[in-house]
Backbone as XML, in Angstrom:
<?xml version="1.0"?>
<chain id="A" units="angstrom">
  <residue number="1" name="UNK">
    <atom name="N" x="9.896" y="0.177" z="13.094"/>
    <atom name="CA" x="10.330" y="0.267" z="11.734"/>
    <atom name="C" x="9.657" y="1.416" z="11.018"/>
  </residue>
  <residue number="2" name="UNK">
    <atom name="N" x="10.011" y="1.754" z="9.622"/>
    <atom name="CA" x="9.309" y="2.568" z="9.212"/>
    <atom name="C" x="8.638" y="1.710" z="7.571"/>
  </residue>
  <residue number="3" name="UNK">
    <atom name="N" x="7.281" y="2.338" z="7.576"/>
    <atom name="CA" x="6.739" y="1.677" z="6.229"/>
    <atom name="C" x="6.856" y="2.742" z="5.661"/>
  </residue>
  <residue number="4" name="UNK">
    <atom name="N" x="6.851" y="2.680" z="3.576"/>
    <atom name="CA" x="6.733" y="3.591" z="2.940"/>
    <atom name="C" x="5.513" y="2.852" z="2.181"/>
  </residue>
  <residue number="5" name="UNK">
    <atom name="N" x="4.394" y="4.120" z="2.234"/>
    <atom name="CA" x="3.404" y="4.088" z="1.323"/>
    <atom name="C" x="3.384" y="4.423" z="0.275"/>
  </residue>
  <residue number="6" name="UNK">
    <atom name="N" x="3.620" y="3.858" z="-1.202"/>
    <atom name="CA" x="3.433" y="5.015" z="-2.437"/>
    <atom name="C" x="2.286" y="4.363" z="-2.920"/>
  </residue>
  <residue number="7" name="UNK">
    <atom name="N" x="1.867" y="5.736" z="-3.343"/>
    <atom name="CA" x="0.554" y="6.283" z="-4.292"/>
    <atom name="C" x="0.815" y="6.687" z="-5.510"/>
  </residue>
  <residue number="8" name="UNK">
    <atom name="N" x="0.576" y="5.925" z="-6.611"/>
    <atom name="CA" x="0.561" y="6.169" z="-8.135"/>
    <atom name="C" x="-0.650" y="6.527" z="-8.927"/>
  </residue>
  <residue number="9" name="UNK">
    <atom name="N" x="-0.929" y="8.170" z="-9.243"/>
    <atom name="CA" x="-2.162" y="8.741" z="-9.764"/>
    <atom name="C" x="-2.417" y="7.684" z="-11.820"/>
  </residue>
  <residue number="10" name="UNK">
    <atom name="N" x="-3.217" y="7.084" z="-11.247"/>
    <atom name="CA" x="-3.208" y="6.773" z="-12.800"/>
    <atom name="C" x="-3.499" y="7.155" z="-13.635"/>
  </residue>
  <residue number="11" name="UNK">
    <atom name="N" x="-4.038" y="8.417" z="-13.944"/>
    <atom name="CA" x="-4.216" y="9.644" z="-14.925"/>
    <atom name="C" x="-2.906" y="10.204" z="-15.624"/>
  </residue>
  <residue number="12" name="UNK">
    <atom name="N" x="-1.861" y="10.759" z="-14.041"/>
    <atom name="CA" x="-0.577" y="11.176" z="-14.676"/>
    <atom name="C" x="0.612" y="10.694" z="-14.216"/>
  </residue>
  <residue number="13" name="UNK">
    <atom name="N" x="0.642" y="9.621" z="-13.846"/>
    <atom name="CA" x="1.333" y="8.500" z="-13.053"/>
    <atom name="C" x="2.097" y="9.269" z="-12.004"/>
  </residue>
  <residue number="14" name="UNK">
    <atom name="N" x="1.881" y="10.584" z="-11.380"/>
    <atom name="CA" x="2.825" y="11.062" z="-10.492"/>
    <atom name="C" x="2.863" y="9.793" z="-9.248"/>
  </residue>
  <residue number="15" name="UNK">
    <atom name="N" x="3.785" y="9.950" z="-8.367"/>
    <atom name="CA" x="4.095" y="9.118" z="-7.688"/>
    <atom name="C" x="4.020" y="9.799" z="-6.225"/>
  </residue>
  <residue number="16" name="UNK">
    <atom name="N" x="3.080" y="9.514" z="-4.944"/>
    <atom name="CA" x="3.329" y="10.422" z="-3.590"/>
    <atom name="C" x="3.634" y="9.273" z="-2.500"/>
  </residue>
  <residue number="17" name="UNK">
    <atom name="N" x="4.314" y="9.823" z="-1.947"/>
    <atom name="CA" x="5.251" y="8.738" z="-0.924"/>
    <atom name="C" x="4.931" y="9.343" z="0.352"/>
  </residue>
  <residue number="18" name="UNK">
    <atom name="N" x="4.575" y="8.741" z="1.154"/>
    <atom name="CA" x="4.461" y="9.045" z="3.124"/>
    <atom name="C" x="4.908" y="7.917" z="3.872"/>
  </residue>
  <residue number="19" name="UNK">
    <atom name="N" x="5.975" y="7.991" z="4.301"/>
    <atom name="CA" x="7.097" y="7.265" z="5.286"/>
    <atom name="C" x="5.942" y="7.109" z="6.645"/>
  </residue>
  <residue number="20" name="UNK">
    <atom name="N" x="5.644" y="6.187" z="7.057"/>
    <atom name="CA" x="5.107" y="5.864" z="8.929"/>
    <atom name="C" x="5.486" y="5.042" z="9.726"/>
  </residue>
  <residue number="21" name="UNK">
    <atom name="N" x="6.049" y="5.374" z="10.592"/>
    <atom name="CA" x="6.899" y="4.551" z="11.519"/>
    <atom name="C" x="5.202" y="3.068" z="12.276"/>
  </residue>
  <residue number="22" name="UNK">
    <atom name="N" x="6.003" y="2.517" z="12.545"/>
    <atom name="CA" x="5.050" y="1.504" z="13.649"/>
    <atom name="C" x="5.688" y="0.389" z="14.166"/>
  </residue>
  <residue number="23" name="UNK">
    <atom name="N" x="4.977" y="-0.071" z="15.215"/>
    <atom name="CA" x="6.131" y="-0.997" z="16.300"/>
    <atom name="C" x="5.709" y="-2.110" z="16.053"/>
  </residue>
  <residue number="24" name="UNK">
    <atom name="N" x="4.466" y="-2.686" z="14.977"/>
    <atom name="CA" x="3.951" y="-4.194" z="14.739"/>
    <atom name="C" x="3.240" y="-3.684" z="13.453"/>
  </residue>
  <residue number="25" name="UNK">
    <atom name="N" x="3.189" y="-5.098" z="12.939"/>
    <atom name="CA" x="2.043" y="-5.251" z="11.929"/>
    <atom name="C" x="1.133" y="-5.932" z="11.751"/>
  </residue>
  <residue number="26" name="UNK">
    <atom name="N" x="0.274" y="-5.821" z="11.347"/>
    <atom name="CA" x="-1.428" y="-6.924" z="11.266"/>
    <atom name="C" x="-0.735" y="-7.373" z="9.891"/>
  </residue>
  <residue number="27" name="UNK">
    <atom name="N" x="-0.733" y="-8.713" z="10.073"/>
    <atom name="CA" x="-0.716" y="-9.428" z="9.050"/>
    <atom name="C" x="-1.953" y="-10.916" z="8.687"/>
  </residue>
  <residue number="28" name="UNK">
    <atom name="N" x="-2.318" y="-11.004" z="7.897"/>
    <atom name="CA" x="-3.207" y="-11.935" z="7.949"/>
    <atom name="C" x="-2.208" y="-13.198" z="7.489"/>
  </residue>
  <residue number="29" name="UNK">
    <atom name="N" x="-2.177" y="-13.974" z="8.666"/>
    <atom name="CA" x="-1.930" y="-15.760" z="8.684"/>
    <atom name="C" x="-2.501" y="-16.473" z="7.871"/>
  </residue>
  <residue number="30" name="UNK">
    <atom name="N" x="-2.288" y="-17.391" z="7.065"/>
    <atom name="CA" x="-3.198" y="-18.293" z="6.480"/>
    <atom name="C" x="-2.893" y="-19.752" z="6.898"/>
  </residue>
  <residue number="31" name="UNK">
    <atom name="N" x="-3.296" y="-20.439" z="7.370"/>
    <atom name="CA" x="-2.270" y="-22.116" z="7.535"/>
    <atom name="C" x="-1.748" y="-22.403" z="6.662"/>
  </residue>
  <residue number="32" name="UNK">
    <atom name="N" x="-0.413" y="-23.389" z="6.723"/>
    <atom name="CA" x="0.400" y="-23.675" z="5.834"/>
    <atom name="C" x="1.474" y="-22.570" z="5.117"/>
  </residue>
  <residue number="33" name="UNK">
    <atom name="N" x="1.291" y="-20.945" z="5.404"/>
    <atom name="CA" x="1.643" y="-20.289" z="4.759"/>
    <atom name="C" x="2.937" y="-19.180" z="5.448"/>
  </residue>
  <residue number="34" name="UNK">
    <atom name="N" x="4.006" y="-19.083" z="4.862"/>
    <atom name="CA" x="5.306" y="-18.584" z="4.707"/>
    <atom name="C" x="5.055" y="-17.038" z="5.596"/>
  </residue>
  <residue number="35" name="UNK">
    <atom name="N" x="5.978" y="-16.801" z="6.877"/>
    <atom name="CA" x="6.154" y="-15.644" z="6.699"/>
    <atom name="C" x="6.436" y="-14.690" z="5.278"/>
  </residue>
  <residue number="36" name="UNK">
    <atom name="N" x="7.430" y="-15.115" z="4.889"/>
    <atom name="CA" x="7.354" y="-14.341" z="3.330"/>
    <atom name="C" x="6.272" y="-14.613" z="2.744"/>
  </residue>
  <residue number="37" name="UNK">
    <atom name="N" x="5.405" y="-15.299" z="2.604"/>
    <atom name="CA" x="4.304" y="-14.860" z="1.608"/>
    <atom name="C" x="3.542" y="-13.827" z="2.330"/>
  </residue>
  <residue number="38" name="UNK">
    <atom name="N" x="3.127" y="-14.563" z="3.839"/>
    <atom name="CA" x="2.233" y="-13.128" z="4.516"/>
    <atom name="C" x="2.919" y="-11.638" z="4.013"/>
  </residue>
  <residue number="39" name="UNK">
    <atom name="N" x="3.623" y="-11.613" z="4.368"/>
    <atom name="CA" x="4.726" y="-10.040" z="4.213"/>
    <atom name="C" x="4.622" y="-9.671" z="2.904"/>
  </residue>
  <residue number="40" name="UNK">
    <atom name="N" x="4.497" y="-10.811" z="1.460"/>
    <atom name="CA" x="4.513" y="-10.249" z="0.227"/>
    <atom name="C" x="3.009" y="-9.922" z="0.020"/>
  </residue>
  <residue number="41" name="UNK">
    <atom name="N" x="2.334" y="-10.423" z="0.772"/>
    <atom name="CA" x="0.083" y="-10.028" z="0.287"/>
    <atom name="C" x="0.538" y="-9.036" z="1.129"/>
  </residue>
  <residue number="42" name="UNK">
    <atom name="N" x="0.531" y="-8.902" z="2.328"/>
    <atom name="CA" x="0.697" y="-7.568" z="2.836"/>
    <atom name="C" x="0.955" y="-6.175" z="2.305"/>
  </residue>
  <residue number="43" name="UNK">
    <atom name="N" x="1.936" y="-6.363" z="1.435"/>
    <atom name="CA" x="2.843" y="-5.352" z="0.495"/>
    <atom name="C" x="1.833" y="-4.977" z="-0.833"/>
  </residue>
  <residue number="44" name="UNK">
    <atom name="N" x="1.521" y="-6.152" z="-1.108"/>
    <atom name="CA" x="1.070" y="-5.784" z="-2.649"/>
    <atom name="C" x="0.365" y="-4.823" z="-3.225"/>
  </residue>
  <residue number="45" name="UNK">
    <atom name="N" x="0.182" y="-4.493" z="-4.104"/>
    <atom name="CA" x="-0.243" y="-3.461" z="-5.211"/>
    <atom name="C" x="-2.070" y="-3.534" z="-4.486"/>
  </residue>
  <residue number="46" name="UNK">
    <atom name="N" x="-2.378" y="-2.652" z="-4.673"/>
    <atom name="CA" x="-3.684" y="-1.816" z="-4.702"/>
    <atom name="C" x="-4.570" y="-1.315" z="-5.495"/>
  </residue>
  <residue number="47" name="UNK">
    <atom name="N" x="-5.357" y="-1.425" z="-6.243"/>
    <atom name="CA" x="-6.183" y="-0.763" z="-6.819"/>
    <atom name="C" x="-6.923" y="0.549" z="-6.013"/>
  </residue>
  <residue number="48" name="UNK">
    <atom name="N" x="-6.777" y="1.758" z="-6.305"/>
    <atom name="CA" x="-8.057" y="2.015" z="-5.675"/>
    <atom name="C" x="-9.034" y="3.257" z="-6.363"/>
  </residue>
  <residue number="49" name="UNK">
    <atom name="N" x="-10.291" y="2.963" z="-6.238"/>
    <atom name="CA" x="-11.360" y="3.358" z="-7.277"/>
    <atom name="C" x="-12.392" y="3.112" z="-6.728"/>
  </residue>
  <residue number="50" name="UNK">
    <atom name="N" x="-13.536" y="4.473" z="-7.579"/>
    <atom name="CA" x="-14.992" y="4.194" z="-6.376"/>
    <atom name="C" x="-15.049" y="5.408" z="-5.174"/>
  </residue>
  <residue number="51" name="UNK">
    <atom name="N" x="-15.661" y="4.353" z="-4.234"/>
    <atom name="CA" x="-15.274" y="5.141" z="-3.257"/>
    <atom name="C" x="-13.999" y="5.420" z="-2.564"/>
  </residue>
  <residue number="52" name="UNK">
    <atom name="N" x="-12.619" y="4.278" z="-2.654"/>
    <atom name="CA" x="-11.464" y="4.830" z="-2.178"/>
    <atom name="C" x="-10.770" y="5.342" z="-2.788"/>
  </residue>
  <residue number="53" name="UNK">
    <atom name="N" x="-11.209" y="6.132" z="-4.198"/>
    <atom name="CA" x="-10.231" y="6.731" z="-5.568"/>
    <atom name="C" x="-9.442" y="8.034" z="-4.685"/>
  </residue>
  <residue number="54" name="UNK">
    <atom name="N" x="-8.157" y="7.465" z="-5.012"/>
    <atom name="CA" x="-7.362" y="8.140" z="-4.806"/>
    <atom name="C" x="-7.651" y="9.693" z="-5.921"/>
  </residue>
  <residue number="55" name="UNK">
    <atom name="N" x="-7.196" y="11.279" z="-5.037"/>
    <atom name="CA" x="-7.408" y="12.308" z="-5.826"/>
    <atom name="C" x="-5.937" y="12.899" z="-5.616"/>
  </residue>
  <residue number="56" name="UNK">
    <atom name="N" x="-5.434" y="13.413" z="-6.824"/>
    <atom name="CA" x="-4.205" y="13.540" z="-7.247"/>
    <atom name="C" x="-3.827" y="15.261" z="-7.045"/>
  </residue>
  <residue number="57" name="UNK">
    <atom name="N" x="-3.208" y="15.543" z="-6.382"/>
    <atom name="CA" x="-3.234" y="17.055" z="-5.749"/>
    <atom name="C" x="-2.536" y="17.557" z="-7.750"/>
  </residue>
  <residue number="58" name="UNK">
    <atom name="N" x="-2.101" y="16.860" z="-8.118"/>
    <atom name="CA" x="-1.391" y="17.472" z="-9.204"/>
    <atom name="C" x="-2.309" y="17.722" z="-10.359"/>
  </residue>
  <residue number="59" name="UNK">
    <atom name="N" x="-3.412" y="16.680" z="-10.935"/>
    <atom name="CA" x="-4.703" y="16.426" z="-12.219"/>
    <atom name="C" x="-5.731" y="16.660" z="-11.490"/>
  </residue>
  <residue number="60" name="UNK">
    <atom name="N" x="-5.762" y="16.917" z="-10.227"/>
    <atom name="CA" x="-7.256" y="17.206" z="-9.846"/>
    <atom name="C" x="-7.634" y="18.497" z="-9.370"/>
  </residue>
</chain>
């Protein structure tokens, strides 16, 4: 399949997208819990700041 990564600079909200193909995914299982939910924590939104602060080829 292919995943799309987007990256949203929160300074100037530009938006950078990188398409990556892969043949599986690590998903973390929880008991009791929904393929669809695994797949939606999987997906979710990101913070990142600190040491993983994203730097914005466009404000930086």
């Amino acid at each position: 399949g292919i995943l799309t990564n987007e990256t949203r600079c929160l300074r100037c909200e530009t938006v950078t997208a990188r398409d990556e193909t892969f043949l599986d995914l690590s998903l973390d299982i929880e008991q009791n819990s929904s393929i669809t939910s695994c797949l939606r924590n999987f997906s979710s939104t990101e913070t990142l700041n600190a040491e993983d602060k994203f730097f914005c080829d466009k404000c930086c």
